[in-house]
N, C-alpha and C positions, 0 to 999 in steps of 0.2 A: 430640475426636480429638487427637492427637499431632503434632506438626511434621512426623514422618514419616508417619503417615497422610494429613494434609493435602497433603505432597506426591506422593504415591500416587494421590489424588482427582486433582488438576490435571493429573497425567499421563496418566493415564487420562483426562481430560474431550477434552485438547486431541488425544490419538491419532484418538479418534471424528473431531475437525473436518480432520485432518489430510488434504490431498490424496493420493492412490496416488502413488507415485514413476511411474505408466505416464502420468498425466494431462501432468507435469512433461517427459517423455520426449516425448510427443506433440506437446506445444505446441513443444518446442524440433524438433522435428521438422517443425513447419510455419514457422517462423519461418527456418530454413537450407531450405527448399524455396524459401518468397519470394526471400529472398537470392541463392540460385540462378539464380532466374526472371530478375531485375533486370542478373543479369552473364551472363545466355546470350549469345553471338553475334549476333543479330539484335533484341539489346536494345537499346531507344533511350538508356536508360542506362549503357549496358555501361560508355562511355569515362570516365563522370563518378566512380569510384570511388564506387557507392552500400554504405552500411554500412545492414543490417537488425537492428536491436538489440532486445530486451527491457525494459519499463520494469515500473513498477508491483508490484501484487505479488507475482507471478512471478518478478520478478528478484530480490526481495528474502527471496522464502521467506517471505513472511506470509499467500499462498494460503490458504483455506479451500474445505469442501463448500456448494454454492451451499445457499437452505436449503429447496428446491422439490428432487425426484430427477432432474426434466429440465429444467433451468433450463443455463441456458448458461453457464459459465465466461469471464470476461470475458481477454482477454490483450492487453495495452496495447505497442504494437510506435512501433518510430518509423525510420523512411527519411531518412536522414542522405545525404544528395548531399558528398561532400567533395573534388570538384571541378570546373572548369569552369561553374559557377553561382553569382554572388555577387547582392548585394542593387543592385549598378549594371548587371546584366544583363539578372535577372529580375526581373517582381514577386510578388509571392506568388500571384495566381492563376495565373502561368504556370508556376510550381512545382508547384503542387497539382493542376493538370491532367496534367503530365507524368506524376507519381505515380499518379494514376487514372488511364491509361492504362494504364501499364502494368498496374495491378492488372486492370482489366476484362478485358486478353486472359490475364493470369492465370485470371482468375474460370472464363474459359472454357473455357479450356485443362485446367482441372482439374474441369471440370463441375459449379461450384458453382452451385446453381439460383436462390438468392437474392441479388437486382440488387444490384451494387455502389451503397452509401449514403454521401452525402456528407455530414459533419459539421462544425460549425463550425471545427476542427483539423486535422479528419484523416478519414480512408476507413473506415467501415465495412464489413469483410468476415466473412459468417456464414458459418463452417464448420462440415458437421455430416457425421458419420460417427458412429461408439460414443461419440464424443464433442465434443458440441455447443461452439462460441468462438464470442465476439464476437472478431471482432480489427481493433482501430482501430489502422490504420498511422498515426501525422503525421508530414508531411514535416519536411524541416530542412535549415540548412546550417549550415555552422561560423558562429560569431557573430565578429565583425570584432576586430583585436587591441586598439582603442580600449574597447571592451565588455566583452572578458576582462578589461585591463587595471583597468577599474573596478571587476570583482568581485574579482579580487584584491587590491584594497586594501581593500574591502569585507571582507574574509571574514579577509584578515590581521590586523585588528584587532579581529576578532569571539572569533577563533580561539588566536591566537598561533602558528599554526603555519605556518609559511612553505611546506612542504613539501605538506600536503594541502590547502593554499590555492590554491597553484601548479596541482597535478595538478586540482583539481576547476574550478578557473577557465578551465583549458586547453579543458574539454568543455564549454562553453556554448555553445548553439549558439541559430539563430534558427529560429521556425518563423511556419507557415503561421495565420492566422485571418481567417475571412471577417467575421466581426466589425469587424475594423479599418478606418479609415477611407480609409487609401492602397491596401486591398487589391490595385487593378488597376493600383496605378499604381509607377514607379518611387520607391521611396524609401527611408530610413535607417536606419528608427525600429520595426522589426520588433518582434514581440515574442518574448520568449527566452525558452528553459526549459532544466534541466541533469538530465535526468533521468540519464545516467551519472552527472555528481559527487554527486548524492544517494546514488546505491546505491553511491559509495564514502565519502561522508560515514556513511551508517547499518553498514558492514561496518565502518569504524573504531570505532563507537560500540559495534557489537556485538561487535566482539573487543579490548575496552578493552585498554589495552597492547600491542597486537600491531600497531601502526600501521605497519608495515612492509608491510604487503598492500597498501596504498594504493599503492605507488609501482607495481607492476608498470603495465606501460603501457595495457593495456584489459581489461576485466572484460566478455566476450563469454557467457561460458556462463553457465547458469541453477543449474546444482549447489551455490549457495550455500542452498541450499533445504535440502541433506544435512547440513548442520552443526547443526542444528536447533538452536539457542542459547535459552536462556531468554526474551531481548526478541524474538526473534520466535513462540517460543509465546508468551507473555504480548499481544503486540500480534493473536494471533489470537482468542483467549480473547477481548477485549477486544471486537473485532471482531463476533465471533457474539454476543456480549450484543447490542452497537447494532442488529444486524438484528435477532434476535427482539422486542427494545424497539417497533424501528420498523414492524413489518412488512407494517402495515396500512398505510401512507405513506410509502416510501422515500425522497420527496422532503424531509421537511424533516430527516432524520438526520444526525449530523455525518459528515461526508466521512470515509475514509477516510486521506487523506493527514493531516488532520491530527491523528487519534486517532496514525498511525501517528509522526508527528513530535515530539509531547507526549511519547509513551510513548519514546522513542528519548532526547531531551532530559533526560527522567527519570530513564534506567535510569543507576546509579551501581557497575555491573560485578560486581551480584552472581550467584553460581554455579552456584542454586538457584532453580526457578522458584516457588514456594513468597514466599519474601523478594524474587525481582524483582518480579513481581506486587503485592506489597504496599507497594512502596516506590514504583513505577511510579504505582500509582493513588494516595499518602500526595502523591504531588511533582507531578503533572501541571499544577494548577492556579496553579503557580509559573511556569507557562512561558507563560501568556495574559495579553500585555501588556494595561496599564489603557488604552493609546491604540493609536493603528494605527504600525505594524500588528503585530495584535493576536498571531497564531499566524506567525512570518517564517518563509518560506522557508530553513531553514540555508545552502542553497549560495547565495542571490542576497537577501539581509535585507529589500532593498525590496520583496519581493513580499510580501505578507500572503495566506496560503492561507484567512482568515478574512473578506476581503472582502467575501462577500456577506452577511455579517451584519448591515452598516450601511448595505447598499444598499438605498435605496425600491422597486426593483421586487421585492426579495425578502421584505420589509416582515412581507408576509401569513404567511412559512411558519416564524416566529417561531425562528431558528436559532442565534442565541446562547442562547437561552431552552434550547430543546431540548440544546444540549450542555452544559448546568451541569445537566439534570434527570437525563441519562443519566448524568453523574460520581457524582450524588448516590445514583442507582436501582444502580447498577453496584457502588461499594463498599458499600452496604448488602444486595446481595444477594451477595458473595463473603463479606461477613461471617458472615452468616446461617448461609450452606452451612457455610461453615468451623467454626463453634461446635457444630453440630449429630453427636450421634453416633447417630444415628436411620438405621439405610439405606434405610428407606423412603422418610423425610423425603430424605435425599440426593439418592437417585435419581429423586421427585419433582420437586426443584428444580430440579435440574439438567438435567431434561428441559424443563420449562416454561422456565424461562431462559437456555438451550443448546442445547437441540435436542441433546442429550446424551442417547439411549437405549440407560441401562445395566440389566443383569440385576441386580434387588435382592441373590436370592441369592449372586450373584458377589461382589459389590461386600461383600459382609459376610463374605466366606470370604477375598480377597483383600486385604481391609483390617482383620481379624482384629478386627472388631465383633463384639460381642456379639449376643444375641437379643432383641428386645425392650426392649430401651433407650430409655428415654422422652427427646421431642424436648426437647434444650437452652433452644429459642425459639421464639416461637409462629407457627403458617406463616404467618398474617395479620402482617403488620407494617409500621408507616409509616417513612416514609426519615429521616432524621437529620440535621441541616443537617452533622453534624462523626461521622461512626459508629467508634465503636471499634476501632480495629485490633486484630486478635484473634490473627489469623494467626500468627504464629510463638510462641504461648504453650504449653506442654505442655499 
């Protein structure tokens, strides 16, 4: 194929993964319903200034089609109290109770029939209508200015940029985990997460040179989805590989956040999802440090979102193992595809390794293949410690 056929394919594969703009529509429609609920009148949170936010990949536009037809679409939310609750008031079980509370008379105010579920972070609430969500609220408060202050020296000299150092250190906040050993009790040493400054660390990255989006003061709505940029097709592409890879065992696949943060790391603001992609997966392996921590958190460096790789109780589910096989299996199968001027073979591949069911015919009328074109490479093929970059060759 041609650079521009190759890019024809990948736009084509990732439309198939793409979520409906209604699904997009729906979710932010329940998430300003919550929000609503929390600031009624005879809300116990009314006076606390509660902010109902979007994280994950919803807010980020890396959403995919689950890859079951009635599998639930997961939407990662978080309940931000931003005032009258600090970490000398409350302890994190009295927060996390507050918050289920109120979701519960939610739950049933809106006749959801499945029992509000409590998670080690946050609230499981299953909503199902035409269309089925997990939606895990966690709670949070703003994190103390001794705490921002240490990300933002943190981040400033990671960064260089004083400006989205500032804005992203200002959103860290502290949340709830019953994991933690003070859970019930008054104390200091919460644990933090920035899930805003991420989704404005990855809009910086995705709209390299346009760093001026970062300053607006909050980034509430989810329409960053409509911009459909190259890193975040490429991070979905990407995405639907590791599930079909995994899909027998979900459990031991690399996480999402950190394929999503490699690839983010990687992308070097090309224009074309064709040479993102190829440079995305050429650079990934440059960004998994030799010690810990291994994959850092970009908005807060001490966290390693790679963690449980070196952890004994995870030992068994061999997860560093598994994400150097999926690097290797991943570029050796967009290779492949990309070499191949076969539409059989095409639409073959990309069904078994995508979940991508395309019409042969189409795809040879559309991509101005010939007929009968014999396969480039052979469909049996073994992985490559180091495979070819092929992609952008005539």
């Amino acid at each position: 194929m041609t650079s521009d056929q190759k890019r024809q394919l990948l736009e084509k594969m990732v439309a198939l993964l793409e979520l409906p703009d209604t699904a997009y529509e729906k979710a932010k429609d329940r998430y300003d319903d919550i929000g609503e609920w929390f600031g009624r009148d005879d809300s116990t949170c009314k006076d606390l200034d509660p902010h109902i936010f979007p994280q994950g990949s919803f807010r980020l536009g890396t959403a995919i089609r689950p890859l079951l037809k009635d599998e639930a679409y997961d939407l990662d939310l978080a309940c931000k109290i931003r005032e009258g609750i600090t970490k000398e008031s409350h302890t994190q079980k009295s927060l996390k109770d507050l918050i289920g509370n109120e979701l519960e008379l939610y739950r049933r105010a809106r006749g959801i029939s499945a029992p509000l579920e409590p998670k080690h972070r946050c609230w499981r609430l299953e909503y199902q209508d035409h269309l089925n969500f997990h939606m895990d609220i966690v709670p949070c408060i703003p994190a103390d200015d001794s705490r921002r202050g240490l990300i933002f020296e943190s981040l400033r000299k990671s960064w260089q940029d004083d400006v989205l150092a500032d804005a992203v250190a200002h959103l860290t906040v502290a949340i709830t985990d019953d994991r933690h050993p003070a859970y019930r009790e008054i104390c200091n040493d919460w644990n933090i997460s920035n899930p805003e400054g991420y989704s404005k660390w990855f809009v910086s990255r995705m709209n390299e040179g346009l760093r001026s989006i970062v300053e607006k003061a909050q980034v509430d709505e989810i329409p960053v989805y409509k911009r459909k940029t190259v890193l975040q097709r490429s991070i979905q592409l990407l995405k639907r590989h590791r599930d079909v890879m995994f899909q027998e065992d979900s459990d031991v696949k690399p996480i999402s956040i950190i394929i999503t943060t490699l690839a983010t790391k990687s992308y070097e603001g090309e224009t074309d999802l064709l040479s993102a992609l190829a440079g995305i997966l050429e650079r990934m392996e440059c960004f998994v440090n030799p010690a810990t921590p291994r994959v850092p958190n970009p908005v807060d460096p001490s966290e390693d979102f790679a963690d449980r790789w070196s952890m004994p109780k995870y030992k068994h589910l061999n997860l560093e193992k598994n994400f150097w096989d999926w690097l290797r299996q991943v570029r050796a199968d967009f290779g492949i595809l990309m070499q191949s001027d076969d539409a059989d073979f095409i639409t073959e591949q990309a069904g078994q390794k995508f979940r991508t069911n395309m019409e042969t015919s189409e795809l040879r009328k559309s991509l101005g293949l010939a007929s009968g074109v014999s396969v480039v490479v052979p469909k049996t093929h073994s992985i490559e410690a180091n495979p070819p970059r092929p992609w952008e060759q005539e």
